[in-house]
C-alpha positions as CSV (number, residue, x, y, z in Angstrom):
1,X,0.6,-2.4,4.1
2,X,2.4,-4.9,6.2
3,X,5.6,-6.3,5.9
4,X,4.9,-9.9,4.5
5,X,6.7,-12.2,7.1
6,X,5.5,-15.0,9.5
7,X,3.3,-14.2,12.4
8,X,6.5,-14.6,14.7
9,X,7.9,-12.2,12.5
10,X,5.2,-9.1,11.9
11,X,5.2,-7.8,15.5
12,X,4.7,-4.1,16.8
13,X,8.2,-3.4,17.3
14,X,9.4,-4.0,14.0
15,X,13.5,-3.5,13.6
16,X,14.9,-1.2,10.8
17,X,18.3,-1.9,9.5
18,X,21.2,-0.5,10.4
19,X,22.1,3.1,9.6
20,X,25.0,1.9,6.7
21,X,23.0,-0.7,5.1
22,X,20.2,1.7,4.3
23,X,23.0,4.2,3.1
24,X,24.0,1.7,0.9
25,X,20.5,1.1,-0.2
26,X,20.0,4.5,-0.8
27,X,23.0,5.1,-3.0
28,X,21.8,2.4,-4.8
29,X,18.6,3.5,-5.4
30,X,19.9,7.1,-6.8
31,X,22.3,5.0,-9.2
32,X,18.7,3.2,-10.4
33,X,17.1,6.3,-10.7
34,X,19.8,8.5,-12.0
35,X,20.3,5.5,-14.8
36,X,16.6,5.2,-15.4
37,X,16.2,9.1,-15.6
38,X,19.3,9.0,-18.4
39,X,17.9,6.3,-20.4
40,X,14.0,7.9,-19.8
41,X,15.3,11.0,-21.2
42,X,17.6,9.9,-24.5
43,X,14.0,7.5,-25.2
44,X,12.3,10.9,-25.5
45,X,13.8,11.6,-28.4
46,X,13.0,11.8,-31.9
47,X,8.9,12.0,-32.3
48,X,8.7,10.1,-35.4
49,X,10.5,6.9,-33.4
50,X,7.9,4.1,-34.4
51,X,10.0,2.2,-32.3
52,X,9.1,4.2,-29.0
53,X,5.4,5.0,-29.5
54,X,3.4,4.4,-26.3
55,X,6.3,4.8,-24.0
56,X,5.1,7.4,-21.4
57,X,7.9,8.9,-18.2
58,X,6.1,10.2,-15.4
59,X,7.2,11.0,-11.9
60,X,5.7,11.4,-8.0
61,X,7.6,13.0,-5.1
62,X,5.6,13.6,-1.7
63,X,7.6,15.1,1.2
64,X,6.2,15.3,4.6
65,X,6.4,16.5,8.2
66,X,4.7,14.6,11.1
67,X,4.6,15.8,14.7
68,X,3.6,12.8,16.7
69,X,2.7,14.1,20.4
70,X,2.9,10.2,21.9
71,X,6.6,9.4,20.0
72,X,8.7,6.8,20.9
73,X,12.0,7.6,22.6
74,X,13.5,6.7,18.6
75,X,11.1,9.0,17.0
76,X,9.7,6.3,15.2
77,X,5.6,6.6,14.6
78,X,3.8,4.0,15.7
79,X,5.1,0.3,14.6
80,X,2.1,-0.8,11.9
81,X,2.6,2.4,10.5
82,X,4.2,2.8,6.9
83,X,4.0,5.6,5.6
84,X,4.6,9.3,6.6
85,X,6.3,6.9,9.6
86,X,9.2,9.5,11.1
87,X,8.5,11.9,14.0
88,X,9.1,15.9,13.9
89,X,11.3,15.8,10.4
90,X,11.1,17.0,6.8
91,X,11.1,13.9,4.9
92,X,10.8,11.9,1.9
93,X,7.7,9.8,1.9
94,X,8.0,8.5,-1.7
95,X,10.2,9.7,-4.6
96,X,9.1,7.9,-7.3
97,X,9.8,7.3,-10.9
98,X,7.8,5.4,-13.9
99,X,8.6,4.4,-17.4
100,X,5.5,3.2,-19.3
101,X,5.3,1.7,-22.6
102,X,1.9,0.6,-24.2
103,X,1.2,-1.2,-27.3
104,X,-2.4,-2.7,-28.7
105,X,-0.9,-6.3,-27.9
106,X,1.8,-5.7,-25.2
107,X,2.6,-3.3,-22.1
108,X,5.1,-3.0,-19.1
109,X,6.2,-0.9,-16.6
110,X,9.3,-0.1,-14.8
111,X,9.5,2.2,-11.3
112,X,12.0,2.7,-9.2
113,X,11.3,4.8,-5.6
114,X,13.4,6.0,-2.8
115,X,12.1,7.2,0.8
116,X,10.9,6.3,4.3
117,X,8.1,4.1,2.6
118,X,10.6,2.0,1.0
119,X,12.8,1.8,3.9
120,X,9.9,0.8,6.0
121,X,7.9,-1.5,3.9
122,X,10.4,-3.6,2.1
123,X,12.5,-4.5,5.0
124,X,12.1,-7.4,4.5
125,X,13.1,-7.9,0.5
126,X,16.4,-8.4,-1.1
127,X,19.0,-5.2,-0.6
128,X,18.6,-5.1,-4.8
129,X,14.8,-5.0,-4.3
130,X,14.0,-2.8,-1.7
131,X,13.5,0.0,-4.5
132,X,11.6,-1.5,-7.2
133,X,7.9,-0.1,-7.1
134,X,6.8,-2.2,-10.2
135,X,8.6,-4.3,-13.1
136,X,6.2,-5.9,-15.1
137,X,5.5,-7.1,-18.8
138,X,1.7,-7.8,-19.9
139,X,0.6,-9.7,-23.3
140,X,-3.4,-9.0,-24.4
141,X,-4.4,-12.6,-24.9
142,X,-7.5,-11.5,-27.7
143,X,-7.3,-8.9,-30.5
144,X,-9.6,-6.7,-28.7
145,X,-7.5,-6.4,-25.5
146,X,-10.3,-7.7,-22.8
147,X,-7.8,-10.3,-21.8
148,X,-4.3,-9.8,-20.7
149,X,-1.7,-11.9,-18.6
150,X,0.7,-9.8,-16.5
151,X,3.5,-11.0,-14.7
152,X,6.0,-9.4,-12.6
153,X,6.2,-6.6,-9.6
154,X,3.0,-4.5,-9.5
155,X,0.7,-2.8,-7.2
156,X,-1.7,-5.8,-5.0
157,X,-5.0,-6.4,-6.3
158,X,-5.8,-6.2,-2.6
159,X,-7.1,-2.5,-1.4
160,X,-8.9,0.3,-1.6
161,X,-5.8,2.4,-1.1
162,X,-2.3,2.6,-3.2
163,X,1.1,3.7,-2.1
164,X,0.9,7.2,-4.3
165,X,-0.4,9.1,-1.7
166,X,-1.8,11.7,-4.2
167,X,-4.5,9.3,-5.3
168,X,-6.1,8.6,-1.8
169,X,-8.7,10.3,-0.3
170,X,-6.4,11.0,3.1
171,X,-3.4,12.0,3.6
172,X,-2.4,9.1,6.1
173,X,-3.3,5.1,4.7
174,X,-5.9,3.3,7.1
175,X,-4.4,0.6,8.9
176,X,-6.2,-1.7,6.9
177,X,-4.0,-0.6,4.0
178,X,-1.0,-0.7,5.9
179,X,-1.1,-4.3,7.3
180,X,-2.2,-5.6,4.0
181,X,-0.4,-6.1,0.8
182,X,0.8,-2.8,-1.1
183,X,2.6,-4.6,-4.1
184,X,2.1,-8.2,-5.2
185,X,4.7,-10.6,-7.1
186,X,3.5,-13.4,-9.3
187,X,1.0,-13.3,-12.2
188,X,-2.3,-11.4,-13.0
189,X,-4.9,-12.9,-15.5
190,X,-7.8,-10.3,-16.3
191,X,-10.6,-10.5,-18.0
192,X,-13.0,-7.1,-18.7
193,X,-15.9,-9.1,-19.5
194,X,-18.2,-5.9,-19.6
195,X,-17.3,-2.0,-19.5
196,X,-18.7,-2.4,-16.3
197,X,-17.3,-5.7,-15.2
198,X,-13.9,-6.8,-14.2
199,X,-12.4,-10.3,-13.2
200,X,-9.0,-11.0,-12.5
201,X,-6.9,-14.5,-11.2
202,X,-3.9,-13.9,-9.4
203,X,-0.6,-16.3,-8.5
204,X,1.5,-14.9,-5.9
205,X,4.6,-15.5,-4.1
206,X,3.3,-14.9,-0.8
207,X,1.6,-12.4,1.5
208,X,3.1,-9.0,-0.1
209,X,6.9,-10.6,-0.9
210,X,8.6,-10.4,-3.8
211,X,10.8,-13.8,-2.9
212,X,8.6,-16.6,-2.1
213,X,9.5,-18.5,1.3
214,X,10.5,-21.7,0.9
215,X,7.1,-23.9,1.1
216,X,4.9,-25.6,-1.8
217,X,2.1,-24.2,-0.7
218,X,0.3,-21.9,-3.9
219,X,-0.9,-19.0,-2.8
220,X,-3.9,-17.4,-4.8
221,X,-6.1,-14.7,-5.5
222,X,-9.3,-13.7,-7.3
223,X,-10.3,-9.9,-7.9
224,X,-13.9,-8.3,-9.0
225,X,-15.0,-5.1,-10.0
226,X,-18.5,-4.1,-10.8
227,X,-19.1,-0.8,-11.9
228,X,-23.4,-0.6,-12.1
229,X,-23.2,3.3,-13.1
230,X,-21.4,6.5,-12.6
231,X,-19.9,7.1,-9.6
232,X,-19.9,3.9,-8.0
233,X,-17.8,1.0,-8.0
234,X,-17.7,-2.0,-5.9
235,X,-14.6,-4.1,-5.5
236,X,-14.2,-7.4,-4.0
237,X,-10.3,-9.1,-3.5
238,X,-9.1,-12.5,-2.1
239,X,-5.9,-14.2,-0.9
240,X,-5.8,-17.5,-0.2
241,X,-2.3,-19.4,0.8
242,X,1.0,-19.8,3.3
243,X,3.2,-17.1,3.6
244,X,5.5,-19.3,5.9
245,X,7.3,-22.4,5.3
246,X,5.7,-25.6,5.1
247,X,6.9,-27.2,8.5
248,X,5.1,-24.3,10.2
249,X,1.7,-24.5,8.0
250,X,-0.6,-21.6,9.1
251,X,-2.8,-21.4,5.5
252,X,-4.3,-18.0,5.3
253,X,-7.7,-16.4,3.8
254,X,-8.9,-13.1,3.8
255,X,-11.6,-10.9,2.0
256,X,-10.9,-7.0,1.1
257,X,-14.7,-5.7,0.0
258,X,-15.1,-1.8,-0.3
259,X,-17.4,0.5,-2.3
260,X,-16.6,4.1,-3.7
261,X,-19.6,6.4,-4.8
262,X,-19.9,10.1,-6.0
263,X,-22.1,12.3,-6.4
264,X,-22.0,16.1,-6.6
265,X,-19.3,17.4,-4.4
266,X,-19.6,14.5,-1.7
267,X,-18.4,11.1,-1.6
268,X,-18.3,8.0,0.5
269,X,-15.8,5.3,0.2
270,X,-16.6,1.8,3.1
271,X,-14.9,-1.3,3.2
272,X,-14.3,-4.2,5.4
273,X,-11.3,-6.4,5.8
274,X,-11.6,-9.8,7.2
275,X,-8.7,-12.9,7.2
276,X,-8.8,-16.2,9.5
277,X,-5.1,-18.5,9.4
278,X,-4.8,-21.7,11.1
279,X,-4.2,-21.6,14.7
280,X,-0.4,-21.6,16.1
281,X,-0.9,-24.7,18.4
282,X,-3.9,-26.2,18.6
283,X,-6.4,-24.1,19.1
284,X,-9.3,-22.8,16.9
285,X,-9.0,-20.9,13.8
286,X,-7.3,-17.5,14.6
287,X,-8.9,-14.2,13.2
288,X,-8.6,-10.2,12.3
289,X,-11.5,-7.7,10.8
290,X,-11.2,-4.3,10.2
291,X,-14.2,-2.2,9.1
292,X,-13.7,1.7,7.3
293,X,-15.5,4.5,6.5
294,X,-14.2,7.9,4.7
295,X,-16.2,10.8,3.7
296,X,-15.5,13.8,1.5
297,X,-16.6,17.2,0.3
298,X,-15.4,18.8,-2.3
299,X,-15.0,22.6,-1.5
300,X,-15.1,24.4,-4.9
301,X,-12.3,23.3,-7.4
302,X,-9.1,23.6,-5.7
303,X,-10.4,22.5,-1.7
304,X,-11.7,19.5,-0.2
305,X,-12.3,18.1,3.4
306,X,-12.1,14.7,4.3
307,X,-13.0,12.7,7.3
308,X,-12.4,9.0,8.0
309,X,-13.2,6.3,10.9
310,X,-11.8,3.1,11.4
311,X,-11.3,0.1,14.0
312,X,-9.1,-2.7,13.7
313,X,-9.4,-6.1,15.6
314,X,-6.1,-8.4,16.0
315,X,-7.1,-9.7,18.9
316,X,-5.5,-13.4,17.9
317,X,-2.0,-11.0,17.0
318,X,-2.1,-12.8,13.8
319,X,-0.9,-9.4,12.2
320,X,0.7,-7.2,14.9
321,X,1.4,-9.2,17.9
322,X,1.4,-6.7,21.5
323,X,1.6,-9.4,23.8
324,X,-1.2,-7.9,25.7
325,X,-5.1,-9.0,26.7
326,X,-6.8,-7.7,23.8
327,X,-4.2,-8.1,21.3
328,X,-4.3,-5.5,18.7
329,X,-7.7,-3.7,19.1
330,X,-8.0,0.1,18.2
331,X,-10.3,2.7,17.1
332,X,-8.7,5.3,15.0
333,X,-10.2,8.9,13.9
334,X,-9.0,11.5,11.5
335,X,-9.6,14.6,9.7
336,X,-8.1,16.5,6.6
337,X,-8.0,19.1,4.3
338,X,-6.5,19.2,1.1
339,X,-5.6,22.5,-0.9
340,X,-4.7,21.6,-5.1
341,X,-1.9,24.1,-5.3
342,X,-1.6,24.0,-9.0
343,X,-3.0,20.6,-10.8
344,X,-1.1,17.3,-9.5
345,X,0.2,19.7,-7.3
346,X,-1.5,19.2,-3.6
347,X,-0.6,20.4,-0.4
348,X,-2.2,18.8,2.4
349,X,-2.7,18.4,6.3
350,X,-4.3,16.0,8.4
351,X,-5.3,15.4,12.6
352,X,-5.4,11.7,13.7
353,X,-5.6,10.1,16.9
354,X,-5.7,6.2,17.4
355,X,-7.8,4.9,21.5
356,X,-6.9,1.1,21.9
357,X,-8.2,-1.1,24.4
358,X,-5.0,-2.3,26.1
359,X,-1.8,-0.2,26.5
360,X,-0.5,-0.6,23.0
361,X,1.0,2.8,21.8
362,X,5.4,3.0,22.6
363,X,5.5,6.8,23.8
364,X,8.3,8.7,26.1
365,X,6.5,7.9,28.9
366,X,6.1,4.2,28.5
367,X,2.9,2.3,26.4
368,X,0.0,4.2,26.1
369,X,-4.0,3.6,25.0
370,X,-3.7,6.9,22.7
371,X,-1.6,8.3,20.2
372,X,-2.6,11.8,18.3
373,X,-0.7,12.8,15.5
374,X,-0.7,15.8,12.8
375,X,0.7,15.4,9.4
376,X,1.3,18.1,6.6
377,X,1.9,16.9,2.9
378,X,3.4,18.3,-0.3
379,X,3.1,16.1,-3.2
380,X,3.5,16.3,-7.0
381,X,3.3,14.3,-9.7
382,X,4.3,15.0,-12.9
């Protein structure tokens, strides 16, 4: 999910930081996690440590290689892409590691992650930040814990995809995931009215940041999640706010509704994205849609097959400016198959190719309409 910057800002040709900087954020990542790991594994100590009941360690690592047969002369993947997003290398998508800790009245999290995703997607965050996946604290509000206020760094309520590749569907995130918010900063009121009812109220500090831009303007968002029987689940997220200073304005809403169902060994997961901001200049409302569709069968226990359609319409560039006609208008295709090696073990491969209207794909030979990829996946969590 994108970057959260100004519409000036969130263009195709995103720039990465220079070669030392992320050194330096990388060493300073491994000194996070190497600390994190020390104090993870002194904590699980003595079993009978009333004091440490609930606290959980877990950890995710997904390494990658993606050929890319329309690369830019940088072998960088295409610009609104986050993850798996280096050409013909072995790479590290997302290292990730989690400390957990889970009473009846109180819970947090703490994750720290290294890898292209990090470099990619938090860019634009503080040096210090760039490798924080989630710090948060939550406080159940009732005695039987249907209400409970969290606050801090955790995954967006926005989304039918996450960043822990393991727990998608595909291999690869739809656009819509990736120019949409992957982590939120603010605070999260939630309510589970009914086993199969969920309402949430969220305050944000912008459009997927972590430190708010200087305006006044709140930014907001609501979250509902019906779940009428087994197998299917409907979710339906907002956002509504500035994500630029004040002087420039630009208020922004947008609607994330998708459904998931099961049945058997198939299943269906549809959504459909759609977010208007106030026009730059004076001209009318400025909009972007993207509609999805994946479908999966499951192959006996250890094999499934996955296939997935998608377009996305930017033709305003409110997200990914081109600078062309059409602005950023694509139909993308893809199709995978995932082998479970050994549980939370999966190793998995997918073909995708991307036809947009206008010239829009960087390649060797100059902008392109098409880009075609293949992507192969180890991933573990454990």
């Amino acid at each position: 999910m994108a970057m959260c910057m100004g519409p000036e800002a969130i263009t195709i040709d995103r720039t990465r930081t220079a070669a030392p900087r992320a050194v330096r954020a990388d060493r300073t990542a491994c000194l996070v996690i190497g600390l994190l790991a020390g104090a993870s594994a002194h904590a699980v100590g003595p079993a009978d440590s009333t004091a440490l009941r609930g606290l959980r360690v877990a950890a995710f690592v997904d390494v990658y290689f993606a050929y890319d047969f329309g690369h830019s002369r940088d072998d960088e993947r295409p610009r609104f892409l986050y993850q798996y997003d280096r050409h013909s290398e072995v790479d590290l998508n997302l290292g990730l590691l989690q400390v957990a800790y889970d009473r009846p009245r109180t819970r947090a999290a703490l994750g720290v992650m290294a890898g292209t995703y990090a470099q990619a997607n938090l860019i634009a965050e503080p040096d210090l930040l760039r490798h924080v996946f989630e710090a948060r604290v939550g406080l159940a509000l009732d005695r039987h814990r249907t209400l409970w206020l969290d606050a801090g760094i955790m995954p967006s309520h926005i989304g039918l995809e996450s960043a822990i590749g393991i727990d998608n569907w595909t291999l690869t995130r739809s656009i819509a995931a990736e120019n949409s918010p992957y982590y939120m900063s603010g605070a999260k009121l939630t309510w589970t009215a009914h086993p199969k009812w969920e309402v949430a109220a969220v305050y944000l500090n912008g459009w997927q940041r972590i430190r708010r831009v200087q305006n006044d303007t709140p930014c907001l968002g609501t979250q509902l999640v019906w779940r009428p029987k087994d197998g299917l689940t409907l979710n339906w997220s907002t956002f509504a706010g500035s994500d630029v200073p004040d002087s420039l304005g630009l208020y922004r809403a947008f609607s994330n509704l998708f459904g998931t169902w099961t049945r058997g060994g198939w299943g269906v997961q549809a959504g459909v994205d759609v977010g208007v901001q106030e026009a730059r200049g004076t001209g009318p409302l400025e909009t972007w849609w993207t509609p999805l569709l994946i479908v999966r069968r499951q192959l006996g226990e250890r094999v499934r097959l996955v296939a997935r359609a998608e377009h996305y319409a930017d033709p305003d560039q409110v997200i990914l400016s081109t600078g062309t006609v059409h602005g950023f208008t694509t139909m993308g295709y893809s199709l995978g198959c995932d082998v479970r090696v050994v549980d939370e073990v999966w190793a998995r491969s997918e073909v995708r190719t991307f036809h947009g209207v206008d010239a829009i794909y960087d390649s060797i030979h100059g902008p392109v309409q098409d880009n075609t990829s293949i992507t192969v996946s180890v991933a573990a969590r454990f």
